[in-house]
KELO-319371 format. One line per 8 residues: number of its first residue (from 0); their letters; for each residue x, y, z of C-alpha. Coordinates in Angstrom, 2 decimals. Layout:
BEGIN
NUM> a> X,Y,Z; ...
end
This chain:
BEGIN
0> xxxxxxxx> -36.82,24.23,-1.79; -34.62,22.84,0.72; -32.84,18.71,-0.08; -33.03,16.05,2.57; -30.41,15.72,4.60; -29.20,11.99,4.37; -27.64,10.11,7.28; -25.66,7.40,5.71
8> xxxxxxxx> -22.34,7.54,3.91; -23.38,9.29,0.82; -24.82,12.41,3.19; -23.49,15.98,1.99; -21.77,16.51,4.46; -19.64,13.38,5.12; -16.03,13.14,5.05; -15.90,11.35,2.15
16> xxxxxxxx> -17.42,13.66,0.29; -16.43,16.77,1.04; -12.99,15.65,0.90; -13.89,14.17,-2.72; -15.51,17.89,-3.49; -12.06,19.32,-2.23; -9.63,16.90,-4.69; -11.97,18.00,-7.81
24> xxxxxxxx> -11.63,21.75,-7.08; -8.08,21.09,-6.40; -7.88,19.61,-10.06; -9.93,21.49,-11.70; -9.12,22.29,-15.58; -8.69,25.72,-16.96; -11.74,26.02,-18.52; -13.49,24.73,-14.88
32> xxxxxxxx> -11.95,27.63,-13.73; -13.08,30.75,-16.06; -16.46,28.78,-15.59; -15.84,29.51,-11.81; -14.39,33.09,-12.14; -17.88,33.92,-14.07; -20.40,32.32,-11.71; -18.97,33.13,-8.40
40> xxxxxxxx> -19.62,36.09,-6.30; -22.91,36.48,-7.88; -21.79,36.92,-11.09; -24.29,34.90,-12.84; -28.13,35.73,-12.59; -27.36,37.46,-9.19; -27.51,34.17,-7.86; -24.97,32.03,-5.20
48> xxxxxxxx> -23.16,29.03,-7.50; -21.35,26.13,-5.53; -18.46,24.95,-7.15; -18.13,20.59,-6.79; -21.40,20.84,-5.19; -22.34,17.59,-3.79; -25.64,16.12,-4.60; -25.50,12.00,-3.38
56> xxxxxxxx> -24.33,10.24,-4.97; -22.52,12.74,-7.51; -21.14,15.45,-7.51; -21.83,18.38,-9.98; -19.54,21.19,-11.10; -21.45,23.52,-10.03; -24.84,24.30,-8.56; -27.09,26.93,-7.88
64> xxxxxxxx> -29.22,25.59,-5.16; -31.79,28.69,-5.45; -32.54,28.03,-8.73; -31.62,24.16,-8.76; -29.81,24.91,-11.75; -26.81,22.55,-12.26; -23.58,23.52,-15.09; -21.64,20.95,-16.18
72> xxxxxxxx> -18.10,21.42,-17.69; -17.45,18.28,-19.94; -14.19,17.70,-21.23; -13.26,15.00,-23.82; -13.97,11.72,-21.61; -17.83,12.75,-21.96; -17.54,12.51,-25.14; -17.43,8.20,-25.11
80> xxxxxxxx> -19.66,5.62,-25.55; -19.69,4.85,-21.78; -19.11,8.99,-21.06; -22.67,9.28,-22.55; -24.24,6.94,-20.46; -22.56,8.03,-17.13; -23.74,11.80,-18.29; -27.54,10.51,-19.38
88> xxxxxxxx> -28.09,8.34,-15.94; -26.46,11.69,-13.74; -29.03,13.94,-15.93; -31.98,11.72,-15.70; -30.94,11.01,-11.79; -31.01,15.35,-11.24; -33.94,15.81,-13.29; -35.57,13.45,-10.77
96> xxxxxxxx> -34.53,15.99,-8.33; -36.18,18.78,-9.84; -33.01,20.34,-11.12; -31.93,21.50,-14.76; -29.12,20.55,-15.69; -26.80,22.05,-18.32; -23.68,21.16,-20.09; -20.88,23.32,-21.30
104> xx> -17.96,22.05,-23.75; -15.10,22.63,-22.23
end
């Protein structure tokens, strides 16, 4: 199943975000980045992963489109009061979507 393509500022593909997508891969943590070394390259399911795949108006650690399967890689700031809430309202907003959505300690 194939997403809209949005023509205002929080499209995909707009500068903004992909240069946004670029800074996160850029600072990455470790853990991120086993997570990355295991999906890529169809490592995972057989299946293409994005890594800081943008989905307006967040962007997820990685996504497989295919399968609209989203991993998440939370570190210790998800762990907060106001971490929670972000992470529930993201979920809930992806859900919406049609995509799962899963969460990995990192």
């Amino acid at each position: 199943m194939k997403r809209k393509r949005r023509t205002d500022n929080r499209s995909p593909r707009a500068p903004e975000t992909i240069n946004f997508a670029r800074q996160q891969r850029q600072q990455a943590n470790e853990f991120a980045c086993h997570v990355w070394q295991i999906v890529r390259n169809r490592g995972c399911l057989k299946q293409k992963f994005r890594r800081e795949y943008p989905i307006p108006p967040y962007t997820v650690d990685f996504c497989c489109v295919e399968l609209k399967l989203v991993l998440e890689v939370d570190g210790s700031e998800h762990f907060t009061d106001e971490g929670q809430q972000h992470d529930q309202q993201r979920d809930r907003f992806l859900a919406d979507l049609g995509d799962i959505v899963n969460r990995i300690q990192g």
